[in-house]
C-alpha positions as CSV (number, residue, x, y, z in Angstrom):
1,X,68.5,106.6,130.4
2,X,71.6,107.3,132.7
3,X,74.6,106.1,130.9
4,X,78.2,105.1,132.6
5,X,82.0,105.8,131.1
6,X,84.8,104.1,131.6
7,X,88.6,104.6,130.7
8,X,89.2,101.1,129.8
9,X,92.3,99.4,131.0
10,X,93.7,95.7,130.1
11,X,96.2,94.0,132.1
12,X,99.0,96.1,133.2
13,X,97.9,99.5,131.3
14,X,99.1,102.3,133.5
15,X,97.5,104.6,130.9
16,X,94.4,103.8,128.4
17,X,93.0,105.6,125.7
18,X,89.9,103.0,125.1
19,X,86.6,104.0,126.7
20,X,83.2,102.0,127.5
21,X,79.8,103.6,127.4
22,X,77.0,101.6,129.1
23,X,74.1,102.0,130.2
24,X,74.0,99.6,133.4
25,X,77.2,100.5,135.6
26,X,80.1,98.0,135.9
27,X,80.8,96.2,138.8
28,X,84.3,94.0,140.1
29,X,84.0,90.3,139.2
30,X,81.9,90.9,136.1
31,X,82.9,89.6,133.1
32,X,82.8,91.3,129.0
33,X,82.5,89.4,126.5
34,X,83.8,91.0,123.2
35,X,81.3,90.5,120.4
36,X,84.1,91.3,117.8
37,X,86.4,88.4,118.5
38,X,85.0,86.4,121.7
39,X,87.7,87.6,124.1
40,X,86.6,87.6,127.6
41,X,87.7,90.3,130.4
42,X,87.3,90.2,134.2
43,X,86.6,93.4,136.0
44,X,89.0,93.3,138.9
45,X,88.2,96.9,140.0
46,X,86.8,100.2,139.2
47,X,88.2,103.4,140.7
48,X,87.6,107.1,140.4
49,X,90.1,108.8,136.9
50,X,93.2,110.8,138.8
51,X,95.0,111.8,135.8
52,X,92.4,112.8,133.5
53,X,94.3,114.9,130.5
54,X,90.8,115.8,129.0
55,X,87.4,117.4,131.0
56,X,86.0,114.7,128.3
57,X,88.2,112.1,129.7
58,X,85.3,109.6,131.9
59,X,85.2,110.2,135.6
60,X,85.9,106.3,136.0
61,X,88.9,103.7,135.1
62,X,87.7,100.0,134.9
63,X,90.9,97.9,135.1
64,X,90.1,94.2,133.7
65,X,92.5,91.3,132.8
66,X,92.1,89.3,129.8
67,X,90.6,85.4,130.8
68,X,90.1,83.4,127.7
69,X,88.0,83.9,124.5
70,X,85.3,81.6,123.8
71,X,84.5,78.8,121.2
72,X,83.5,80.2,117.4
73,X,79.9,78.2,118.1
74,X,79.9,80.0,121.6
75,X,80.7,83.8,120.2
76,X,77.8,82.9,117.4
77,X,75.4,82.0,120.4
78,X,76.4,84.8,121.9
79,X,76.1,87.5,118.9
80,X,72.8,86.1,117.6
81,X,71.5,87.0,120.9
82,X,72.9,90.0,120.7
83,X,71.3,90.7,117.3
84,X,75.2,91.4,116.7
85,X,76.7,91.6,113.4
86,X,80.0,92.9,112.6
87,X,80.5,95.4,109.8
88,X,83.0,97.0,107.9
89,X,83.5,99.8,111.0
90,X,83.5,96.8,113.6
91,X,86.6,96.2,115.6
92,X,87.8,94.4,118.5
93,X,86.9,96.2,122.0
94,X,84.2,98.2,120.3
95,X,80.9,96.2,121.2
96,X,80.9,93.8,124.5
97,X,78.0,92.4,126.7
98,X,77.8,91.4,130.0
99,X,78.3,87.7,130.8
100,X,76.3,86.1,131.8
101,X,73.9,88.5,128.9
């Protein structure tokens, strides 16, 4: 299975150290939903990495702004779904899913 790398940027990041794996590439207008704490990002663009410091740096920077988080009965839709369950190594930003999933 082809998977897809991101630097992850959030608002008005000129410089990221957060990354996203996926296996299904990320497109502009899409929204992530983070399974951690609800918080929703929209992809406003994705663009090739000029200043990657590392070779293991991802090709690709997907820049997103922040839109809202959702309801607690929303995020437990959403993370049952998900067959997601936070554990002592869970964090914000570390698992998302696609809305809509």
């Amino acid at each position: 299975m082809e998977t897809h790398n991101y630097v992850w940027k959030i608002g008005l990041q000129f410089s990221s150290n957060v990354t996203l794996r996926t296996n299904k590439p990320v497109t502009e207008d899409t929204v992530l939903i983070d399974l951690y704490d609800g918080h929703k990002y929209l992809v406003q663009t994705v663009y090739p990495a000029t200043d990657r410091e590392w070779p293991s740096t991802p090709e690709k920077v997907m820049q997103t702004w922040p839109i809202g988080s959702l309801t607690e009965d929303e995020l437990s839709k959403i993370r049952d779904r998900a067959q997601y369950t936070p554990d002592e190594l869970a964090g914000p930003l570390g698992d998302v899913v696609f809305f809509p999933a």
